[in-house]
TINUPA-491823 format. One record per residue (C-alpha): residue number from 1; x, y, z; residue in one letter. Coordinates in pm, 1 decimal. Example, Ala and Ser with C-alpha at 12.3 -4.5 7.8 and 13.67 -1.06 7.14 Angstrom:
TINUPA-491823
REC   resi          u          v          w   resn
REC      1     1230.0     -450.0      780.0      A
REC      2     1367.0     -106.0      714.0      S
***
This chain:
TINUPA-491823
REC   resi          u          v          w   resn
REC      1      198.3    -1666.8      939.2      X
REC      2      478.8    -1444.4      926.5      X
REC      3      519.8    -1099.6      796.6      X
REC      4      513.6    -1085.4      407.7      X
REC      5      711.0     -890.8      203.8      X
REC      6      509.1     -741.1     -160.3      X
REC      7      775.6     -636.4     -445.4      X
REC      8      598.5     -360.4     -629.5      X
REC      9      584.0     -442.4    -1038.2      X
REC     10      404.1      -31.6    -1123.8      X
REC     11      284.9      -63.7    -1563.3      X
REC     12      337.3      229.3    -1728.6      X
REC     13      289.8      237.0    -2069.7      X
REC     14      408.9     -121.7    -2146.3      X
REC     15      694.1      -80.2    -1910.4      X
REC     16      762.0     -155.0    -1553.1      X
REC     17      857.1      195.2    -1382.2      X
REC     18      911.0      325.5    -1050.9      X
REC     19      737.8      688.0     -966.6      X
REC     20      900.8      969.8     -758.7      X
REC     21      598.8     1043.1     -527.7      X
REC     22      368.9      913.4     -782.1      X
REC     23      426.4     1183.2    -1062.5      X
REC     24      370.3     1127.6    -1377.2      X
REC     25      695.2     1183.3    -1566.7      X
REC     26      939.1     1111.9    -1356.7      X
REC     27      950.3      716.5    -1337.9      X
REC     28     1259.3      508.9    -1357.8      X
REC     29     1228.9      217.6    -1607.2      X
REC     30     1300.7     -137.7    -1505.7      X
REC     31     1173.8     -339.2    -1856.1      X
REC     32      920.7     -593.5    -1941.1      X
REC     33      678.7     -618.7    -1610.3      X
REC     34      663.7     -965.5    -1642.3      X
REC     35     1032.3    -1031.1    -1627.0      X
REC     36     1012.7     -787.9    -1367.7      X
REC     37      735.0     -987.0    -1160.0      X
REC     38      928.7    -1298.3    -1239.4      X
REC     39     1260.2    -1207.1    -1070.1      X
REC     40     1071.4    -1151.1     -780.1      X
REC     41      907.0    -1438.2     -779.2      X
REC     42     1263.0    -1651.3     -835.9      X
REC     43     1386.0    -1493.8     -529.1      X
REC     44     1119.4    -1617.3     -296.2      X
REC     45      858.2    -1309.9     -329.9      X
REC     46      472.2    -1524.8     -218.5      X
REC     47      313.1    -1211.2     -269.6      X
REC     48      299.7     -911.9     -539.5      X
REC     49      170.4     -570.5     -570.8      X
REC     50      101.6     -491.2     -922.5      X
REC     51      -20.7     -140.8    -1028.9      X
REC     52     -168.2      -44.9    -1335.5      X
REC     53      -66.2      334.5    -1376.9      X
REC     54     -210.7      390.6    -1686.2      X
REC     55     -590.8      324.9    -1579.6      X
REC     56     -486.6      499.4    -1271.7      X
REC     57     -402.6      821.8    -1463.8      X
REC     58     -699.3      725.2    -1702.9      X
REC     59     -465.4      750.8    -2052.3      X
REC     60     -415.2      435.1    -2167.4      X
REC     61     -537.8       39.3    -2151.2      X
REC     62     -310.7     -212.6    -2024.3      X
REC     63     -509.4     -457.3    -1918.0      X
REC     64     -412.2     -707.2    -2113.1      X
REC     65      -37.5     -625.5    -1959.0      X
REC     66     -112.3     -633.1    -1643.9      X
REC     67     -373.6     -978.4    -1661.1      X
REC     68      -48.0    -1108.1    -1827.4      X
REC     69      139.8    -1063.9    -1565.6      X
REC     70      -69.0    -1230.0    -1313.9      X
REC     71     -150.0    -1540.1    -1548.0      X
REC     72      255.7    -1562.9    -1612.2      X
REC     73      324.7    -1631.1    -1220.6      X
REC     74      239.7    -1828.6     -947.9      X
REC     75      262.1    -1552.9     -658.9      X
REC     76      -12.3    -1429.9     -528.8      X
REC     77     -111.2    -1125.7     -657.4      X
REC     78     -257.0     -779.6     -533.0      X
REC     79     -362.7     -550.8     -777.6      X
REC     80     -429.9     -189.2     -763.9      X
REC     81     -486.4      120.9    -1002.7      X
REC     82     -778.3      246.6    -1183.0      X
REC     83    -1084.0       38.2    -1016.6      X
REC     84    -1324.9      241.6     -994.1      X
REC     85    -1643.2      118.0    -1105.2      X
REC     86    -1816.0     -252.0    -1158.0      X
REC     87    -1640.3     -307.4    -1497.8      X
REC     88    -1309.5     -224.3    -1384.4      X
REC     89    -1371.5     -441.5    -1096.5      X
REC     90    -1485.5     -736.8    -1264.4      X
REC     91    -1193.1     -689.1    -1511.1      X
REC     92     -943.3     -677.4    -1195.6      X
REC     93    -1082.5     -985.2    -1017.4      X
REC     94    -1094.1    -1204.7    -1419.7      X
REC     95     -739.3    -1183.1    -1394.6      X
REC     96     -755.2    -1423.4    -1089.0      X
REC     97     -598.0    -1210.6     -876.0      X
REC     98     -557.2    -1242.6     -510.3      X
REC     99     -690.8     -914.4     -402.8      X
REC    100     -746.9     -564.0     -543.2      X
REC    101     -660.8     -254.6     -372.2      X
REC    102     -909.1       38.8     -438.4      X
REC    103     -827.0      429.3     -401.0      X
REC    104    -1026.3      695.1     -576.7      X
REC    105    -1336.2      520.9     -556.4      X
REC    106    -1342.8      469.1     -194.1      X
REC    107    -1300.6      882.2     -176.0      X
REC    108    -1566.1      982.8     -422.9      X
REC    109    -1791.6      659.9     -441.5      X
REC    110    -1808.1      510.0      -66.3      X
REC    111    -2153.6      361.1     -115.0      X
REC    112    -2021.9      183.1     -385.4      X
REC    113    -1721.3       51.3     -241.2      X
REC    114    -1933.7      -34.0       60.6      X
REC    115    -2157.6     -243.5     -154.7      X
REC    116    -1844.4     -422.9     -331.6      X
REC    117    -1684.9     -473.2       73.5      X
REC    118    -1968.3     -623.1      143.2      X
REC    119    -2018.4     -879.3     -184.1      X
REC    120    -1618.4     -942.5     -202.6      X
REC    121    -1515.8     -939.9      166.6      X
REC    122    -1136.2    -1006.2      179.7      X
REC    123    -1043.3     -992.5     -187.8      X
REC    124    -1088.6     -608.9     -113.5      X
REC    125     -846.8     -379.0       26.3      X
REC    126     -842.1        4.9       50.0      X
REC    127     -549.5      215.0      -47.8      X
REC    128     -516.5      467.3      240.4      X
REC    129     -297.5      753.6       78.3      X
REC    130     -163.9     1067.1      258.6      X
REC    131      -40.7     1339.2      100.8      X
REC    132       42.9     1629.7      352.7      X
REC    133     -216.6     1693.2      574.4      X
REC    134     -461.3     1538.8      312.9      X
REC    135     -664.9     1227.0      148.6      X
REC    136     -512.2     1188.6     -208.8      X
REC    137     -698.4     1009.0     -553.8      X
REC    138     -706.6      978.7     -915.5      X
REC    139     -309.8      871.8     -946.6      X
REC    140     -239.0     1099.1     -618.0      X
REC    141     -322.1     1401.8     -851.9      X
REC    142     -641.4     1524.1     -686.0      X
REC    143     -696.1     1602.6     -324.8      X
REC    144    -1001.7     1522.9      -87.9      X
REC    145    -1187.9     1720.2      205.9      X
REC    146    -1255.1     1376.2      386.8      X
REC    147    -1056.8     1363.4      718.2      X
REC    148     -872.8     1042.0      774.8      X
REC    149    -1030.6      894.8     1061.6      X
REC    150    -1399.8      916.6     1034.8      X
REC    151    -1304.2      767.3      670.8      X
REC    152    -1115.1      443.1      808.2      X
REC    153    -1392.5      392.2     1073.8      X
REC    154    -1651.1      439.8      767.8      X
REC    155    -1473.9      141.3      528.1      X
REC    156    -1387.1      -10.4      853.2      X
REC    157    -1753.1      -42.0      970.4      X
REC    158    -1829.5     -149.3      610.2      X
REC    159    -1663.4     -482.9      608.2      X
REC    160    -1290.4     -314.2      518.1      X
REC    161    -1049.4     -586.2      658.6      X
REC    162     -716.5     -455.0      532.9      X
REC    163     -605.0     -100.3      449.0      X
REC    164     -252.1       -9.3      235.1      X
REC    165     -139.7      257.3      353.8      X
REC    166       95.1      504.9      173.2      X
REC    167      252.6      835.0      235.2      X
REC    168      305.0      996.9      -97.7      X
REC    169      542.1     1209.7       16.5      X
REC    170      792.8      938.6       86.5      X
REC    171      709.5      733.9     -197.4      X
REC    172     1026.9      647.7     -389.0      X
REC    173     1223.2      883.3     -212.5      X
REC    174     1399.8      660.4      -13.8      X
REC    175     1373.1      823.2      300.8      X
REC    176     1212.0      545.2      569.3      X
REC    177      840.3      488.4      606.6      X
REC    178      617.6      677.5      806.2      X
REC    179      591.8      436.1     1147.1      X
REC    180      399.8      685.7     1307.0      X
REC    181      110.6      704.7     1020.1      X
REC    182      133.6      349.5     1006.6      X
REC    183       85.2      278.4     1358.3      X
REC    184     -181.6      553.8     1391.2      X
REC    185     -401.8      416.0     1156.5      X
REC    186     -356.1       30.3     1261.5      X
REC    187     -454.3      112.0     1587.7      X
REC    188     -807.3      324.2     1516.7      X
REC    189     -943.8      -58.1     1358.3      X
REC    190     -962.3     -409.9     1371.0      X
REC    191     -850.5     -397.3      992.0      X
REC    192     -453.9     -518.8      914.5      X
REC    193     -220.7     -258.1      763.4      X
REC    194      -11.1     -299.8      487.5      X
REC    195      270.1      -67.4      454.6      X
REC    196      365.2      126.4      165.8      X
REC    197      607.3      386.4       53.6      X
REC    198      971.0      464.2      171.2      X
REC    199     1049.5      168.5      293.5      X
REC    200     1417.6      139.4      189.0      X
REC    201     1697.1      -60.0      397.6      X
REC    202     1649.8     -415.3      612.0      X
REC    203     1644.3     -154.5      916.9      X
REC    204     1334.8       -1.4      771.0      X
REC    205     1193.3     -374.2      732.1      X
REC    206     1269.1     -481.3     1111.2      X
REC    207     1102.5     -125.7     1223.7      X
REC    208      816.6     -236.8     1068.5      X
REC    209      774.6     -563.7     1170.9      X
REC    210      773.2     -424.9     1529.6      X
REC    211      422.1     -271.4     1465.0      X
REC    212      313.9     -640.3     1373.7      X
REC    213      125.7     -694.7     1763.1      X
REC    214     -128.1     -381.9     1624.3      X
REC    215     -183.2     -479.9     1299.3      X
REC    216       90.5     -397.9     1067.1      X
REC    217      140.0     -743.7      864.4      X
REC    218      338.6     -670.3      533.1      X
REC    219      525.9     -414.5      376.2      X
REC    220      531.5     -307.4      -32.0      X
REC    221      912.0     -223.7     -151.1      X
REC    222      923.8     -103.1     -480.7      X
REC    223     1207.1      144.5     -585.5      X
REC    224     1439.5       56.2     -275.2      X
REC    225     1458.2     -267.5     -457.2      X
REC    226     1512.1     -212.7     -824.2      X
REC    227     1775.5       35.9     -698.3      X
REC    228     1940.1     -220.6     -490.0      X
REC    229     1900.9      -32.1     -163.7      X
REC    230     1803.8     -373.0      -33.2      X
REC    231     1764.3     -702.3     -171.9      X
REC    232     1443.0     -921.5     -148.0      X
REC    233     1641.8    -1227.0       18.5      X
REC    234     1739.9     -913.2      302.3      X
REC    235     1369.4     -806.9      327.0      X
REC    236     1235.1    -1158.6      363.7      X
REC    237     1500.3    -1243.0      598.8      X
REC    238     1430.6     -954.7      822.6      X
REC    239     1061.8    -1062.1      799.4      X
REC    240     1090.0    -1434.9      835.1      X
REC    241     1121.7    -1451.4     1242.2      X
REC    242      801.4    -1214.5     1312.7      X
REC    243      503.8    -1448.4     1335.6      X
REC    244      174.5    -1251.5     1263.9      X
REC    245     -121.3    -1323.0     1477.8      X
REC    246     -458.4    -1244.8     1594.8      X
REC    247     -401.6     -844.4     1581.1      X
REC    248     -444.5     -715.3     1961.6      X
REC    249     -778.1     -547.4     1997.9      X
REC    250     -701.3     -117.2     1935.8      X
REC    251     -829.2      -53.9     2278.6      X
REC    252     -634.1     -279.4     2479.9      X
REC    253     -279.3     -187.5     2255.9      X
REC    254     -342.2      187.5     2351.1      X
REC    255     -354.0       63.3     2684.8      X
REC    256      -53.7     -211.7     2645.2      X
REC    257      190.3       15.0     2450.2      X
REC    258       15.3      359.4     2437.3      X
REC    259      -71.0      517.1     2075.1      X
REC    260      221.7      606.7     1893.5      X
REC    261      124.7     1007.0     1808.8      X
REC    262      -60.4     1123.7     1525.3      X
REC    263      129.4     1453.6     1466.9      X
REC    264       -7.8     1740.8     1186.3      X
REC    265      227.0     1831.9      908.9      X
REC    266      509.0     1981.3     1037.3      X
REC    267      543.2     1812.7     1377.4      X
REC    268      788.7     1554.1     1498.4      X
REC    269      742.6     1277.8     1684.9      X
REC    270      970.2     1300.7     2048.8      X
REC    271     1249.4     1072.6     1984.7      X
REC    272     1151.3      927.1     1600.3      X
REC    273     1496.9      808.0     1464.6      X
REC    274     1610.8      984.1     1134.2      X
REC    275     1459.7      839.0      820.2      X
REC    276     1196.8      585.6      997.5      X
REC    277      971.9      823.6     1219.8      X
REC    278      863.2     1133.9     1076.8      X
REC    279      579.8     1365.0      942.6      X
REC    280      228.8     1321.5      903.9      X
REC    281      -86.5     1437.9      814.1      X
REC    282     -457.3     1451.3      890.5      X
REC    283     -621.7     1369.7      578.0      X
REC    284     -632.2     1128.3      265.8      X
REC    285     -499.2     1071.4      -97.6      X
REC    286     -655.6      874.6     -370.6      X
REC    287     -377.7      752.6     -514.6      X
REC    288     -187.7      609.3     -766.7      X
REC    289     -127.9      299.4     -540.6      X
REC    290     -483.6      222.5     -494.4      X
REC    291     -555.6      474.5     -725.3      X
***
């Protein structure tokens, strides 16, 4: 298996947009999300991440956009935003989706999501989203008190096999992902990582696939592509000679490799290169990926 590459298709109010940090308000608009999800898809994309912004702000229905979407390709889907409860769940998963990433709910509702880990296994995925020093939900509008690492053993322990991970503050800003996050929370579980948010040039792509050994596996590009920062056919090319295996047990990387820091707001790594390696925090998001 080799390291996949998600386009991000966000639905905001009938549109396909791209968020600056995940504010409402200040999205970019790219057209008809289907069209959007097909041109993907007709440039090799196996895999999508779709994201329903308007259940994740809670102001408007578009499921039958976004179950329009899925049913008008042949990709596999994820799809995120708004699942919060065993309606919105069952809604999500009717579309015959791949997988569904949940946010908010794993924040304020852990037994719940904990039951749902346990009845869904892999179809599930938890949206892991930093902002600052701090767990973000609800559309990355609301903060949480949870710290991040008792909270990715928790879902971990629960059945949790994959986590997306997002920094909000680099989300559509175009400014490298946060390999140090990334890397940090890989290593802490047996779950696989899937990066999101910054991720911006082929370079950014190849300094990803380097955390593949520990668990890193794919990476969501949204913005960097509709821009044309980088095009899909550079992405998958940078991701097409990294084979994915068995991820290497957390102890015995730290021994291997050595943890990659988990630094507080504020800090830099020793020796990050500019736009790749940079700040972190301590604590989680719900989000408006997994929101």
């Amino acid at each position: 298996m080799t390291f996949t590459i998600l386009p991000a298709v966000d639905v905001r109010h009938g549109q396909a947009v791209q968020l600056v940090q995940g504010v409402d308000g200040t999205q970019k608009v790219f057209g008809s999300p289907l069209e959007a999800a097909l041109r993907w898809q007709n440039e090799g994309a196996t895999w999508l991440h779709l994201v329903n912004l308007d259940a994740a702000f809670g102001d408007e229905d578009s499921q039958a956009i976004v179950a329009s979407v899925v049913a008008g390709v042949t990709m596999n889907v994820e799809l995120t935003g708004g699942i919060r409860d065993d309606a919105t769940l069952e809604a999500a998963l009717a579309t015959g989706c791949a997988r569904v990433n949940i946010g908010t709910a794993a924040v304020e509702n852990p037994s719940w999501v904990k039951r749902v880990l346990a009845r869904y296994g892999e179809r599930i995925a938890i949206s892991v989203d930093v902002r600052g020093s701090e767990l973000a939900s609800r559309g990355w509008t609301e903060r949480s008190d949870l710290a991040l690492d008792p909270f990715l053993v928790s879902m971990a322990e629960a059945g949790c096999s994959r986590f997306v991970v997002t920094d909000v503050a680099r989300d559509g800003m175009l400014g490298g992902p946060n390999l140090d996050l990334l890397a940090h929370v890989a290593l802490l579980t047996n779950a696989k990582v899937t990066a999101s948010g910054g991720v911006t040039t082929a370079a950014d792509v190849r300094a990803l696939t380097q955390l593949a050994t520990v668990g890193v596996d794919s990476a969501i590009i949204g913005t960097a592509l509709y821009l044309g920062h980088v095009t899909l056919d550079e992405a998958l090319t940078m991701a097409s000679d990294i084979a994915v295996g068995p991820k290497v047990d957390p102890r015995t990387a730290r021994r291997m490799t050595g943890e990659v820091p988990f630094v507080s707001v504020g800090e830099e790594v020793a020796g990050a290169s500019e736009g790749t390696v940079g700040h972190t925090g301590v604590g989680l998001v719900a989000n408006g990926e997994g929101r």
